[in-house]
C-alpha positions as CSV (number, residue, x, y, z in Angstrom):
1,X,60.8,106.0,189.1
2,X,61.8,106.4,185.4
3,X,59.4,107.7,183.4
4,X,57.8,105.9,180.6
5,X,57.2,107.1,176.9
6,X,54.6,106.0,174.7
7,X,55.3,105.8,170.9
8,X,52.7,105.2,168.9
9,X,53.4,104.5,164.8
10,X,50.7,104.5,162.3
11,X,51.2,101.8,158.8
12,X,50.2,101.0,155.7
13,X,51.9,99.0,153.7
14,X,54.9,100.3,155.3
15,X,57.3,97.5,154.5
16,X,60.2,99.7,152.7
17,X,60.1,102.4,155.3
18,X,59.1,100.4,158.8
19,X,62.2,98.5,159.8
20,X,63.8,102.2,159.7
21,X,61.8,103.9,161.5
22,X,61.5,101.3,164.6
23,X,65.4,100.9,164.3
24,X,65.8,104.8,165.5
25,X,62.9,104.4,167.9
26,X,64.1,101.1,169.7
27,X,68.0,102.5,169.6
28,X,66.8,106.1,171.5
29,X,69.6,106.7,173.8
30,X,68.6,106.3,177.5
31,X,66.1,103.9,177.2
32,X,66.0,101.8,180.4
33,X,68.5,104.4,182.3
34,X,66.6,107.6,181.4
35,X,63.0,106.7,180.4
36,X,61.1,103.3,179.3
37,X,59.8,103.0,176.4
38,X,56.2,101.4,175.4
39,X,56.0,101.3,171.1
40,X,52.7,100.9,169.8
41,X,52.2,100.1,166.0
42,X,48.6,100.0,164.6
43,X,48.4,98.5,161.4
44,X,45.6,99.9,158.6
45,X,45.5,96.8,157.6
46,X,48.2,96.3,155.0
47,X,48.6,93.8,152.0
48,X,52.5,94.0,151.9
49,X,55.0,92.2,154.8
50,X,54.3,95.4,157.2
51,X,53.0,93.1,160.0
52,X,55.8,90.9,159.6
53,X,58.5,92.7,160.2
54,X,56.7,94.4,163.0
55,X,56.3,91.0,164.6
56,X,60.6,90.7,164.8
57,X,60.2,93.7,167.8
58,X,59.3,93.9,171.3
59,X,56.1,96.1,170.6
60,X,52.5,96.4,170.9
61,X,50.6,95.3,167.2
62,X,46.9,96.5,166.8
63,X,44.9,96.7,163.8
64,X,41.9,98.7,162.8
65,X,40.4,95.7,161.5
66,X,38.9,97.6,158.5
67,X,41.0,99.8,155.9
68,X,40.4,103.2,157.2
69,X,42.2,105.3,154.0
70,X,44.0,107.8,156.8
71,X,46.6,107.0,159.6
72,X,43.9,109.1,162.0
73,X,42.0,106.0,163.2
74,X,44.9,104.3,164.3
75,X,46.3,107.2,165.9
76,X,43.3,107.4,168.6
77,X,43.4,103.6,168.9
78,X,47.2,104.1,170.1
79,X,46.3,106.8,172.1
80,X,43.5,104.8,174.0
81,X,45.5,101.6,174.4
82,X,49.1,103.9,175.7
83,X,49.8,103.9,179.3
84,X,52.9,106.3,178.9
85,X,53.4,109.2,180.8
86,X,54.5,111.0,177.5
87,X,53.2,110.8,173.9
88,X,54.8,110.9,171.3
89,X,53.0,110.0,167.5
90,X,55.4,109.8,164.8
91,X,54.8,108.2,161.0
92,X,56.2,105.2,159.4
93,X,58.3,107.1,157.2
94,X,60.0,109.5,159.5
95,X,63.5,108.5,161.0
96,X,64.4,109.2,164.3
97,X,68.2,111.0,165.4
98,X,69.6,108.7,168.7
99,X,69.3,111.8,170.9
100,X,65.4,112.8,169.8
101,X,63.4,111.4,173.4
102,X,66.8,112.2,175.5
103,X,67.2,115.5,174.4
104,X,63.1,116.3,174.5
105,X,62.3,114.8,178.0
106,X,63.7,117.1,180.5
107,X,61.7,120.0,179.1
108,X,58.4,118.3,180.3
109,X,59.0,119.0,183.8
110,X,58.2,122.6,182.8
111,X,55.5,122.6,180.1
112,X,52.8,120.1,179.1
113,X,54.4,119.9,175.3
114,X,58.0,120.2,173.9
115,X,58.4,120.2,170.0
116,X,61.6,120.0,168.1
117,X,63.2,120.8,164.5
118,X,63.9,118.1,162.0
119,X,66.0,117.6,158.6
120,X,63.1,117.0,155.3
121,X,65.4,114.9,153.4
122,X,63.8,115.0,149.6
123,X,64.5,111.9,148.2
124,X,63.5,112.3,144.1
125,X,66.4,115.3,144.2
126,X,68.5,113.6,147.0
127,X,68.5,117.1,149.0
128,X,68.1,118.0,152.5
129,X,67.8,121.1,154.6
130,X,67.1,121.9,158.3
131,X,64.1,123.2,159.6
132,X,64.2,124.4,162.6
133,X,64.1,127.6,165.3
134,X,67.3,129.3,166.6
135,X,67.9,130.2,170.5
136,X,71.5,130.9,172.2
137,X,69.9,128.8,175.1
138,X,69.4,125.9,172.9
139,X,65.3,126.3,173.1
140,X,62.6,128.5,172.9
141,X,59.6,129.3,175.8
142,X,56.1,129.7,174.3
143,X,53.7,131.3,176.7
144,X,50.3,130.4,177.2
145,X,48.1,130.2,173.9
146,X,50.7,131.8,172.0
147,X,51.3,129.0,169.7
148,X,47.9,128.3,169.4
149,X,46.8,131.5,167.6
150,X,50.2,131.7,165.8
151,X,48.9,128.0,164.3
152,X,45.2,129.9,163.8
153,X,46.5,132.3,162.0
154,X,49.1,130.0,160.0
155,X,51.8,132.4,160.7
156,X,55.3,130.9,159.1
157,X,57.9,132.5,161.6
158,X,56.2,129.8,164.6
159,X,57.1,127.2,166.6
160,X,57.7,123.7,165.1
161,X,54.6,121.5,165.4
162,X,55.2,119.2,162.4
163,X,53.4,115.7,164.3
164,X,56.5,113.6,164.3
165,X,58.1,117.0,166.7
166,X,55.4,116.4,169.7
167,X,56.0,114.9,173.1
168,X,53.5,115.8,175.4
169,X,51.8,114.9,178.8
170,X,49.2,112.2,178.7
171,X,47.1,114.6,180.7
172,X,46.3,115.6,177.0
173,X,46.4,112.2,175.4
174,X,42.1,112.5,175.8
175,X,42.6,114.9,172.6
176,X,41.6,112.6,170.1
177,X,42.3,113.2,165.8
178,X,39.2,113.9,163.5
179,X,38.0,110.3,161.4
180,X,35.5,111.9,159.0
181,X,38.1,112.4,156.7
182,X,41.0,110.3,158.3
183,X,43.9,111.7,157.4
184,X,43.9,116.1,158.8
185,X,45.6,117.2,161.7
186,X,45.5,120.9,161.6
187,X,42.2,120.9,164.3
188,X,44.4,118.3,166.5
189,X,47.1,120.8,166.6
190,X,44.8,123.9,167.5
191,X,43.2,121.8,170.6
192,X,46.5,120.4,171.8
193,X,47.8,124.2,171.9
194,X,44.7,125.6,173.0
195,X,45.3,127.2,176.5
196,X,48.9,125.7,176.6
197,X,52.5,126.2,177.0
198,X,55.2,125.3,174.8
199,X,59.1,124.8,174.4
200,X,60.8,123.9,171.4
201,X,64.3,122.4,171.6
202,X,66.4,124.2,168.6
203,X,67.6,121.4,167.4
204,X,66.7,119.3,164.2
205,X,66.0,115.8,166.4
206,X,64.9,113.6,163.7
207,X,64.3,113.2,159.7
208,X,61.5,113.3,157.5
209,X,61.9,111.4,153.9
210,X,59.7,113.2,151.9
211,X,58.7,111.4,148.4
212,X,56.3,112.3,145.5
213,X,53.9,110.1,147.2
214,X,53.8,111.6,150.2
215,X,50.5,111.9,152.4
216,X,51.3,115.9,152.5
217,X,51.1,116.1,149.0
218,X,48.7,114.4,147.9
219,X,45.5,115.9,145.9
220,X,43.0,114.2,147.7
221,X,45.1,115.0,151.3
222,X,45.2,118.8,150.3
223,X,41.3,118.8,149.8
224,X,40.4,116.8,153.0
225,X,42.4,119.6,154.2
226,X,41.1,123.0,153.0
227,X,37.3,121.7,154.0
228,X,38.1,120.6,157.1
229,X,40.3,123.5,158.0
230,X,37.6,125.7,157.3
231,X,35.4,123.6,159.4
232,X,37.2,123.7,162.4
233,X,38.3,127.1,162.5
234,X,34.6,128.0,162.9
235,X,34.6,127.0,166.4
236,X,36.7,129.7,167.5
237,X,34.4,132.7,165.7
238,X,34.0,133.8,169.4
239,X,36.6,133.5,171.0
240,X,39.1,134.9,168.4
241,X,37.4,136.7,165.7
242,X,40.1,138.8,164.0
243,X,42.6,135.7,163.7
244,X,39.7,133.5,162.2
245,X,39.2,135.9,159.7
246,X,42.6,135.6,158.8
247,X,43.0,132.3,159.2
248,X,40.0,132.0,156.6
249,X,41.8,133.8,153.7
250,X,45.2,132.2,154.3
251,X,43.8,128.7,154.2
252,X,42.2,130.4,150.7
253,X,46.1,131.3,149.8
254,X,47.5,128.1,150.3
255,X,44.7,126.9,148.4
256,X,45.0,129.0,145.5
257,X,49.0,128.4,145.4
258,X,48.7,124.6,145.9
259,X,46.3,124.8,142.5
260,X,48.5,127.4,140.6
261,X,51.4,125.0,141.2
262,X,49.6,122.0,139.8
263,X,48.5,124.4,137.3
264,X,44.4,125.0,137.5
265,X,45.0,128.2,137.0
266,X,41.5,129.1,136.8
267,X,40.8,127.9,140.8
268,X,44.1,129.2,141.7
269,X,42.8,132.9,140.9
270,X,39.4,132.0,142.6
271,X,41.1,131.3,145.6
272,X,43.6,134.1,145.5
273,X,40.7,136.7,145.3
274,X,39.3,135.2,149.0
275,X,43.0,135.5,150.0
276,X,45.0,138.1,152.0
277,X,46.5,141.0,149.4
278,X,49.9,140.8,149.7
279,X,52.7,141.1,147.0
280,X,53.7,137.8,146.4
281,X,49.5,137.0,146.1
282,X,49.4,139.7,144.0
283,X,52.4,138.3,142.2
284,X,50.9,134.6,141.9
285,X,47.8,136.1,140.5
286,X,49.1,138.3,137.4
287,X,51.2,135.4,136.7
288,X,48.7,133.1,136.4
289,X,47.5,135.0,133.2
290,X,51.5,135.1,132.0
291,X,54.7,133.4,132.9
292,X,53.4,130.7,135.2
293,X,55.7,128.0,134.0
294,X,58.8,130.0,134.5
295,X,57.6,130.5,138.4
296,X,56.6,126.9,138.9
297,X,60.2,125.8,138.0
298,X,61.8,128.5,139.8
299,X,59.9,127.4,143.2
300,X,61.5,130.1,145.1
301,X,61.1,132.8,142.5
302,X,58.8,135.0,144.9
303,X,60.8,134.4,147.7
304,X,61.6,138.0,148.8
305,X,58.0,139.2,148.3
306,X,55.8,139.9,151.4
């Protein structure tokens, strides 16, 4: 019996971005000789045509009735209503390759979640670049728990868990997003990993359109964020001591960088003192006194530090 994957989509006022993103989901190669394919979209209730043009496909529609300011709530409605044997969550502005389910599937007879690479595409400068792992084999095995505390302790060479990369077993699909603030997935990632296995295909398997106006960069995202990555770091004090601690001052260091690129340089060098020393810290923070703007529009200027 074919399996059956279960796509769920998040909107708001999606209309510009929607009819692309259900395009590359509905034209997946395989579907109905490989897999089936069950789409969910739940709607945060949108002022715009977003329902509309979701009504023109062969989908589930759900609503969460009430504006929820964060694509979380809707996420755990999908996740309750999907009946798939896999999950896959994926946002209205990301743009799957024809290949992305085909080429994921067959790694799930092995572990409980296979992730993938994908292609930012950033619009404002019209550039786009790859990000993604490298293997001869054409994937990479990651043993028990091992991306787990590489995500705890934010490590940057790591497997690819951007959300839009996940297919995974609904015997996890009971791990449910935070709604307090809506809109963070860092402590969804840490319990999906938790205690699990991992492959990620080495492949860049779909596209992510990144604008200005992204969720990711928003102010008020990037604060929901830092307090709520804090928060649920906490919970692992026992368990994992040393990688909370650093854990704690890296979230501090992408907190003091986010600030010194916006240019507050005064939190920026409050945040860098809770931060790991390291040179490119050290680099941010004498910098901040001197030549910031020449480093802000030089993004990679401090590239080669460590």
């Amino acid at each position: 019996m074919k399996k059956t994957v279960s796509v769920i989509i998040t909107t708001y006022n999606s209309e510009k971005t929607l009819q692309r993103i259900l395009d590359s989901v509905f034209n997946q190669t395989g579907i109905g000789k490989d897999f089936e394919i069950e789409v969910i979209l739940v709607d945060d209730c949108s002022i715009d045509s977003t329902t509309e043009i979701a009504k023109n496909y062969n989908l589930i529609l759900l609503s969460t009735n009430k504006n929820s300011g964060g694509p979380n709530k809707g996420r755990n409605i999908g996740l309750l209503k999907a009946t798939g044997d896999y999950i896959c969550i994926t946002d209205h502005d990301d743009e799957w390759k024809a290949n992305k389910i085909l080429a994921q599937i067959p790694y799930l007879e092995k572990v409980p979640i296979v992730t993938s690479g994908y292609t930012i595409i950033e619009e404002e400068i019209k550039e786009k670049f790859d990000k993604k792992n490298l293997s001869e084999s054409g994937f990479l095995y990651y043993d028990t728990n091992k991306t787990f505390i590489d995500k705890l302790t934010k490590k940057l060479d790591s497997q690819n868990t951007y959300l839009g990369s996940i297919l995974y077993k609904k015997e996890l699909k009971h791990i449910l997003f935070e709604e307090n603030f809506g809109m963070v997935d860092f402590d969804w990632i840490l319990r999906l990993f938790h205690k699990n296995d991992s492959i990620e295909v080495c492949a860049s398997l779909y596209f992510r359109h990144v604008k200005p106006n992204n969720l990711s960069l928003n102010e008020n995202y990037r604060t929901k964020d830092f307090y709520f990555s804090l928060m649920s770091i906490e919970q692992y004090i026992a368990l994992y001591p040393k990688e909370v601690k650093i854990s704690y001052k890296k979230i501090h260091g992408t907190r003091a960088r986010y600030y010194y690129h916006t240019n507050n340089m005064k939190l920026a060098r409050f945040n860098f003192l809770k931060a790991r020393f390291t040179l490119i810290n050290l680099a941010y923070y004498i910098t901040s006194f001197w030549g910031s703007k020449y480093v802000i529009r030089n993004k990679n200027y401090f590239a080669n530090f460590k």
